[in-house]
N, C-alpha and C positions, 0 to 999 in steps of 0.2 A: 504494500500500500504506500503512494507517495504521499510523503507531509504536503500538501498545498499552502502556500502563501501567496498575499496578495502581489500581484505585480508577474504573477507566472504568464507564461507563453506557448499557445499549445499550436500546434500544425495541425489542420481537419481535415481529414483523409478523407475517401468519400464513400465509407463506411460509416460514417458519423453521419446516420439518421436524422436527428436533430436539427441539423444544418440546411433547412427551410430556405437561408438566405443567398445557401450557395458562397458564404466564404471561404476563403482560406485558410485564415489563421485565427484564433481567439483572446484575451487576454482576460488570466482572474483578477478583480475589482475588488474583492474581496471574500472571506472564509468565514465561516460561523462554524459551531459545532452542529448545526445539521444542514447547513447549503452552501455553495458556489454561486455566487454574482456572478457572471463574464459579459464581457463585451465583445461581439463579434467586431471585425475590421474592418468589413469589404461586404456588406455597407455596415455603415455603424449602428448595432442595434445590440440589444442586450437582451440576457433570460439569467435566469435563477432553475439550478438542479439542487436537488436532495444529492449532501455530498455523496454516500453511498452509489448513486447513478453515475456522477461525474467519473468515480474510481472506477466503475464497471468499464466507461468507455476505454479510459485509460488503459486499464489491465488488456480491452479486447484489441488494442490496440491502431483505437479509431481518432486519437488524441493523443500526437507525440511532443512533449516539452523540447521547444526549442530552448539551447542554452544559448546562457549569454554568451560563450567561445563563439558557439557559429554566428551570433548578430554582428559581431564583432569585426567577423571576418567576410563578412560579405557586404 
């Protein structure tokens, strides 16, 4: 299970059902102990998961954390 914090950066593959708007990428806004704020990028819109959901994507690997190395380098 990843620790999420605010300010993370995920890659939306297009396995990520959720992804209605057709972004890219996403950004977490913020973490509670039971949801995920994010903001989509492309266009800019936002939703709220029950973090348990948000972790399902992640683990099914439909939501990759981009690091800060790679922002850095491209």
């Amino acid at each position: 299970m990843l620790d999420l914090t605010n300010n993370m950066e995920f890659e939306m593959k297009s396995c990520f059902t959720p992804n209605i708007s057709n972004s890219h990428s996403l950004k977490v806004l913020d973490v509670t102990p039971s949801s995920v704020i994010i903001q989509m990028n492309d266009p800019d819109c936002r939703g709220v998961f029950p973090i348990d959901s948000f972790q399902y994507w992640i683990k099914k690997g439909s939501l990759i954390q981009i690091s800060d190395i790679e922002k850095k380098t491209s």
